[in-house]
C-alpha positions as CSV (number, residue, x, y, z in Angstrom):
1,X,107.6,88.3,105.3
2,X,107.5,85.1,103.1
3,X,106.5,85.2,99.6
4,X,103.0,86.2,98.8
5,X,101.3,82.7,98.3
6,X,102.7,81.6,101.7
7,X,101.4,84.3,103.7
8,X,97.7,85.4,101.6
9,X,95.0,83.4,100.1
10,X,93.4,84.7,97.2
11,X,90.0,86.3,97.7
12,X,89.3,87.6,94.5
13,X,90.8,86.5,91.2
14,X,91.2,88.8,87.8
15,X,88.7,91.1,88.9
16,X,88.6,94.7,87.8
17,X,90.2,97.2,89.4
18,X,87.4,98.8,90.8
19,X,85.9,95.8,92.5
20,X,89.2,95.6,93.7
21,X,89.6,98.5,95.3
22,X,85.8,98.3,96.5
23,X,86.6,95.1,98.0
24,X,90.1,96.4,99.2
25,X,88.0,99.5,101.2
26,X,85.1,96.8,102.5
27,X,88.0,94.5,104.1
28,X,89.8,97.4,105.5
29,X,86.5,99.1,107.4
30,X,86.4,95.6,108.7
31,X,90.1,95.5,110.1
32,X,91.2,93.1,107.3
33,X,94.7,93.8,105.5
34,X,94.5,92.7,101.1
35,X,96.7,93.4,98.9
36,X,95.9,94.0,95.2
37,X,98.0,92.4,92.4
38,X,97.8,92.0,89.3
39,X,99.5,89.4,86.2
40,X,103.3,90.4,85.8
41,X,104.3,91.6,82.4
42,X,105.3,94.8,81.0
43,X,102.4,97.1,80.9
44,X,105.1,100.8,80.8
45,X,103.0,101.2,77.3
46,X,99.4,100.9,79.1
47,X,99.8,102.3,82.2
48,X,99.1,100.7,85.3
49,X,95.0,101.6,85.2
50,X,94.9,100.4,81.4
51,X,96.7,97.2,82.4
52,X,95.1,96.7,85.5
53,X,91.4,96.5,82.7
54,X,93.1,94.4,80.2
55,X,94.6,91.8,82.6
56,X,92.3,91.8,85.9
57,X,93.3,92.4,89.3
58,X,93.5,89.8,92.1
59,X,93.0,90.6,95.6
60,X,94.6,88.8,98.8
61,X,94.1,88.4,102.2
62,X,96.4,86.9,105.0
63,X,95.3,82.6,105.1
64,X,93.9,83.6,108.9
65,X,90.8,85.9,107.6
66,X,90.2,84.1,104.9
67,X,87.1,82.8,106.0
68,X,86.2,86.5,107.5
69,X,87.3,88.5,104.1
70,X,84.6,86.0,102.2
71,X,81.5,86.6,104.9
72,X,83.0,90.7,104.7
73,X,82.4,90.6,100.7
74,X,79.4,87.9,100.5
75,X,77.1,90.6,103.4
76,X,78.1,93.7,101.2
77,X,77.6,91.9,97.7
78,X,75.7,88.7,98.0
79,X,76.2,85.3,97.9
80,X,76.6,84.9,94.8
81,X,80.1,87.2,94.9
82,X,82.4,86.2,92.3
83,X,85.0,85.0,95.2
84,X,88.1,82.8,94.2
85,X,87.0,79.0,95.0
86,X,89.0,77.8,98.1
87,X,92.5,76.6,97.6
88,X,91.4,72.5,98.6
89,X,88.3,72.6,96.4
């Protein structure tokens, strides 16, 4: 595996964490691997949950199901889903 922005698009950017984890549950019931990830920095003094509220969460998808992951998220949530724009916009 190649580093993260070569393999996954972002789907979701500085969300919180549990429209994260929503969104993470909705792609997986649909067969569609994310990971969540957040800003790095030293958060030992906040706690990953704390951190996670402060800073925003970002969710990713592999650049094949993309297009799937948004029509996933936009049928459960609307089209107006606050999805990250596409990367050539």
């Amino acid at each position: 595996m190649g580093r993260v922005a070569d393999d996954y698009a972002c789907l979701l950017d500085s969300v919180g964490l549990i429209d994260a984890r929503l969104a993470r549950d909705l792609l997986a019931e649909a067969g569609i691997p994310s990971l969540l990830h957040g800003p790095d920095f030293n958060f030992a003094e906040l706690g990953p949950a704390s951190h996670a509220a402060v800073r925003g969460v970002s969710v990713y998808v592999p650049h094949r199901a993309l297009s799937e992951a948004r029509a996933v998220l936009r049928a459960a949530w609307g089209e107006d889903a606050a999805l990250a724009p596409p990367a050539d916009a």
